[in-house]
N, C-alpha and C positions, 0 to 999 in steps of 0.2 A: 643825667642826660646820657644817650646810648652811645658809646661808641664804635663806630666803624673802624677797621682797620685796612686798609686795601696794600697788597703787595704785587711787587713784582708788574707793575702798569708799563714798565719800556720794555717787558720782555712780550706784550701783544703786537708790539709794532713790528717783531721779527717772526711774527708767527706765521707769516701770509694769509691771505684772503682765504674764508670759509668757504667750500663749496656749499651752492646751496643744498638744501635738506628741508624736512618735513618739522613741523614746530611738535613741541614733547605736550600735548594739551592735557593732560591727565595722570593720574598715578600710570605708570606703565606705558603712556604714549600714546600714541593719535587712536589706535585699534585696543588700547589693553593688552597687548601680548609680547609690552619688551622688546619690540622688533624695530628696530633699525636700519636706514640702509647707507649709513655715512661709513667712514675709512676713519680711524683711529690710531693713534698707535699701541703697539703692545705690551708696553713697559713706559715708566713712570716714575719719578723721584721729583722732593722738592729740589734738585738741581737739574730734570730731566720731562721738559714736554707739560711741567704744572705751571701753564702761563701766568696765573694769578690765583692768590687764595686770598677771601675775604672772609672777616671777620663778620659773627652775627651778631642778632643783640640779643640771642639765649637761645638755649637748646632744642632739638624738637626732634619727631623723626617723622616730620613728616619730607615727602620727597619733593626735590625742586621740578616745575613744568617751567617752560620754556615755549613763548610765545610773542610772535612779532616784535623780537628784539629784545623782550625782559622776561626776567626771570623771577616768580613767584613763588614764595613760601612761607609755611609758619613756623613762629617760636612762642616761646614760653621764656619770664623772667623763671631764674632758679629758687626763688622763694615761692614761687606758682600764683604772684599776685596780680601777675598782666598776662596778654596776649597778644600777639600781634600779628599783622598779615604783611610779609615784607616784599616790595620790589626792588629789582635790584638790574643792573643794567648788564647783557647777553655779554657784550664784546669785552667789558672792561670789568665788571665787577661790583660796581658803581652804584649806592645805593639810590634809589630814585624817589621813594616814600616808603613811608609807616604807617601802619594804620593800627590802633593799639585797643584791646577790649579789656574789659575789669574779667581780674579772674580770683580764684581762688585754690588752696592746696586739697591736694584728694588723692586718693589713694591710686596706685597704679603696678602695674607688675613693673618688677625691675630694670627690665629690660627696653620699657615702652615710655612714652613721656607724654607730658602735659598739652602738647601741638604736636599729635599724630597723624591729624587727619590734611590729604595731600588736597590743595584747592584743583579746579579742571577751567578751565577759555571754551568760549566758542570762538574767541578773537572780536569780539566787543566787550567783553562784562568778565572778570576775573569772578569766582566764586567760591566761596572756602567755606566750610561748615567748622564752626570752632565751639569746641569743649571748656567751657568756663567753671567745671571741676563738680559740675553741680546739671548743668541742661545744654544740649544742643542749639546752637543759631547759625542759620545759614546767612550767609551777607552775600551780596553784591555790588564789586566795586568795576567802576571806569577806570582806563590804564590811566588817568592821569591823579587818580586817588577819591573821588568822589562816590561816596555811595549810594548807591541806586534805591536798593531794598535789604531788610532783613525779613527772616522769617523764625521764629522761635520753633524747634521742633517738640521741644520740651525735655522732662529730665532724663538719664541717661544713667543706670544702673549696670556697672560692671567691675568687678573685682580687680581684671588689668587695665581699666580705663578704657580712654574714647581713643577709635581709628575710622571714622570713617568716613572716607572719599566720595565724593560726588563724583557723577560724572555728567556732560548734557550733551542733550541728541534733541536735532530735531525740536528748537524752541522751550523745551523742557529739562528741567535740572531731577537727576535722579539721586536718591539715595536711598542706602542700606541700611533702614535705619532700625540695629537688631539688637537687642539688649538681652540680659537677666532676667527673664521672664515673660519678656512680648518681642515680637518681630513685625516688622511691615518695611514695605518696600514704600516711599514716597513720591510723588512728582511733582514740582514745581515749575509753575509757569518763570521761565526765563527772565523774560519782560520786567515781573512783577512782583514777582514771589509767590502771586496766591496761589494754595492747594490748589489739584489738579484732579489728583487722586490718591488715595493709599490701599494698598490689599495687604492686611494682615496674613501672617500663618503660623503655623504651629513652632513655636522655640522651645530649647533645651538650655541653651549659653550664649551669652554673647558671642557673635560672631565679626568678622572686621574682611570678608573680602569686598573687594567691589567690582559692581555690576559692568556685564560686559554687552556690545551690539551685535548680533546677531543676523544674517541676511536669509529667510526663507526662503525655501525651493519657489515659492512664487514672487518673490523677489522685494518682500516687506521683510521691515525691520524689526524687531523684537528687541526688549531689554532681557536680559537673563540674569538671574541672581542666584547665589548659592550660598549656602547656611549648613546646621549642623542636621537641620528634618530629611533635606536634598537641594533637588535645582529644579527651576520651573523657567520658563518666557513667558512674558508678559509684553501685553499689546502696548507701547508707549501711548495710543491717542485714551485710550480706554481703563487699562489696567488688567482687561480680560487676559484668563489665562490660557494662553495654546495647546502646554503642555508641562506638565511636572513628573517628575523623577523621586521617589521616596528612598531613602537610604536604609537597605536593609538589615538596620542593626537587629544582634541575635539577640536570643534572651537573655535576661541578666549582665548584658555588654552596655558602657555607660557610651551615652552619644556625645563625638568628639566634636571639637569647636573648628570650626572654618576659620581660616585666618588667612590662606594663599588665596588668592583671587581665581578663578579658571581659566583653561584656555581651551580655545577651539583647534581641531586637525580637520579643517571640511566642517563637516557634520557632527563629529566625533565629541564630546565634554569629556576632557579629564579635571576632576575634583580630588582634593588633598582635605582632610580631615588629621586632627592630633590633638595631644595635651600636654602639658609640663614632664609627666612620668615616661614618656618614649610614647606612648601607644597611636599608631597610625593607621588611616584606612583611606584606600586611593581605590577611583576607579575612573573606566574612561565607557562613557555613556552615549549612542550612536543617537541620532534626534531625525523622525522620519513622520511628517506631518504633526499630528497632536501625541502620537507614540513613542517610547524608547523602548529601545534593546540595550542590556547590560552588554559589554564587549570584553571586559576583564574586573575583577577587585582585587585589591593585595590588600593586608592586614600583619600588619609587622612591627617588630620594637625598634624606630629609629632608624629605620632601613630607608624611610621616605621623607621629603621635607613636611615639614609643620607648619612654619612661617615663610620662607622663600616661596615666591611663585615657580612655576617652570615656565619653560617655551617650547614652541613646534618650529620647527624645520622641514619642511618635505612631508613624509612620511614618517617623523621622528620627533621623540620628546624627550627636551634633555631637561635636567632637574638639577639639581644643587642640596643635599639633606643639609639639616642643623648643624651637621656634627661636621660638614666639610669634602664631603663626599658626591662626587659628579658623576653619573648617570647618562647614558644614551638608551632608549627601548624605545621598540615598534611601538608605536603611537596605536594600531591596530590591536595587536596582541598581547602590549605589556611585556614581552621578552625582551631584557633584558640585554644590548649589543657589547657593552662596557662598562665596567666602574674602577674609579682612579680616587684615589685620596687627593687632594690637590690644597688643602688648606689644615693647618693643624688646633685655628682657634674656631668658634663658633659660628654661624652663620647668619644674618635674622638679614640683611638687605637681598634683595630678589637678583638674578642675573640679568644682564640684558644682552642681547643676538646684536651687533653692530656688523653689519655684511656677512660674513660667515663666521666671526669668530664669537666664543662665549666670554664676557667679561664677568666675573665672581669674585664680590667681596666678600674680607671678614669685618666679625665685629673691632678687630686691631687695627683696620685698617687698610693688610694688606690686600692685594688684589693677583690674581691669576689670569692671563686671555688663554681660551682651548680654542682649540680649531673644533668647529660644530661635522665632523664625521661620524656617520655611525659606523665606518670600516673601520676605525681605527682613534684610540686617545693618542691626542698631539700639544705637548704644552708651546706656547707660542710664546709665552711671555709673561712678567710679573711687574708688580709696581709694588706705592703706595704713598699713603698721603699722612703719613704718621700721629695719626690721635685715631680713636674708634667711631666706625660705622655703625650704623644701625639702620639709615634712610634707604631706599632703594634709588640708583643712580637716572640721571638722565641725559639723552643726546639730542644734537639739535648743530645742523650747520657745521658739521666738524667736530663738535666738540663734546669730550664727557666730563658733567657736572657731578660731584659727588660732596654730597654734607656729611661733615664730618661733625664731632660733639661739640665744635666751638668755630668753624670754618664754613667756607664754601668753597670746593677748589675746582678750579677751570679746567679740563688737561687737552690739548690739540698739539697734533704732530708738525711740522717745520712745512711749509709749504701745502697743508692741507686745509 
């Protein structure tokens, strides 16, 4: 039998009331862009602002969402024979239900685990697409544990395993669903499960970002996906494609695997491409009816993140590389305003923008808040929640949630 561990529960009653805030519905949050607009504090210790940490029933990295009071995520037993979809309760920690799938052990890059993939709300129906080590299934469950629908996507072929996050817009459940040899983008009716539609396209590697919404100069919404070929949108009622972007690898240059999600400046795509040996290629891609325009590329060893997403602010994209290294450049031009080492172990959890300030973990653990300026690097503060990161964090109501390899910890400031 699993068990829970909840601590620290009389330290939420001194924590004061959560301002309200936006529910975390997705890897990356209501928009996909990490973007926040609660108050945090800037510094952290299990004696300092980590109101509760709770025990999981096994490892995962995938990331906690946060919706109408609970909190959703997956794990993996450590012998890779179960899975599970866990809830768990906002304010207190509080496990709420399990919901548990047959699994099996398979092969995975080091760094990645057996429950990658982050479940997305529309705030009726939790929905999680889970890796049984062997095929993809997409489930949908009621917040009181009941499930709706599954949908089998079928096998799933990748050297570092399964990540891949759904998201849903608009009645329909989206995924990336991009392997070792095929790629297609899927959609599934919310409701139900049934297909909707899928458009294939050309793959090179597995790829693990996920799809982001898009608003058109005429004021429809588009899915946009990104992979190792490029990035295209795609009409959510239909699947038609608006527009695509080809990535111009050179000759004899091996095409790099997508694994940071993208993010929008306006109209602007910045995409992050890499591989295990350093090699990176970033560009930020302007979108103007069914057209683009290239706006910059950079091609560099380790200069750029691989797996961390970045964010936009303003006019500005700040980044996070592998190696620990934080970035501010013109989102326009790719120039470059500042770089600061700010972390000395490795990187794989994405940052997230909480008001102005940048929060960035490592895989130890530790964490750093910057102030998001492009005139100037400002360290604001540090924490940490002592075991290693890997998930990407989340906010909701005051509060940042961060999975750690055996944990869930809570962190809110005193009165916020």
């Amino acid at each position: 039998m699993r068990r829970f561990h909840l601590l620290s529960l009389a330290a939420i009653l001194a924590a004061g009331a959560a301002l309200p805030a936006a529910d975390w519905t997705r890897f990356r949050g209501p928009n996909g862009d990490g973007i926040a607009a609660d108050a945090i504090p800037v510094k952290w210790s299990p004696k300092e602002n980590i109101v509760w940490s709770q025990e999981l029933p096994g490892p995962g990295n995938s990331s906690p969402i946060v919706v109408k009071g609970k909190i959703f995520l997956e794990a993996a037993t450590r012998d890779g024979s179960k899975r599970s979809l866990v809830c768990l309760d906002a304010q207190t920690g509080k496990p709420t239900w399990e919901k548990t799938f047959g699994g099996q052990p398979a092969k995975i890059h080091a760094k990645s685990s057996l429950a990658s993939c982050t479940p997305t709300s529309d705030g009726t129906f939790v929905y999680a697409a889970v890796w049984d080590g062997r095929e993809i299934t997409v489930h949908a469950f009621d917040f009181a544990g009941e499930q709706k629908w599954e949908r089998k996507l079928g096998k799933f072929e990748s050297q570092h395993g399964a990540g891949l996050s759904p998201i849903v817009h608009d009645g329909r459940v989206f995924i990336n669903f991009d392997q070792d040899g095929s790629a297609e983008i899927v959609a599934l009716d919310a409701k139900t499960g049934d297909k909707a539609w899928g458009v294939s396209r050309k793959a090179f590697r597995a790829c693990y970002s996920t799809p982001i919404v898009r608003k058109t100069a005429a004021g429809k919404d588009e899915i946009v996906v990104f992979s190792t070929a490029g990035a295209a949108g795609y009409d959510p009622k239909t699947g038609g494609v608006n527009w695509s972007w080809t990535i111009p690898w050179q000759a004899g240059e091996m095409a790099l695997r997508s694994v940071a999600s993208p993010v929008l400046a306006k109209d602007t795509l910045v995409c992050l491409t890499g591989d295990g040996s350093g090699s990176r290629y970033g560009a930020a891609v302007t979108i103007t009816g069914t057209k683009t325009s290239l706006n910059w590329e950079k091609r560099s060893a380790n200069l750029m993140p691989y797996v961390p997403c970045p964010v936009v602010k303003g006019d500005y994209l700040y980044w996070v590389t592998d190696q620990g290294v934080v970035e501010c450049l013109e989102t326009k031009s790719g120039k470059v305003q500042w770089s600061e080492r700010v972390l000395n172990k490795s990187v794989s959890a994405s940052p997230v923008l909480v008001g102005d300030n940048l929060v960035i973990i490592d895989e130890a653990g530790k964490s750093v808040v910057v102030k998001a300026d492009p005139k100037e690097f400002e360290k604001l503060g540090e924490g940490s929640v002592g075991e290693p990161v890997f998930a990407s964090p989340a906010v909701a109501d005051g509060k940042l949630y961060i999975r750690g390899s055996s944990h869930l910890f809570c962190i809110q400031g005193k009165g916020t």
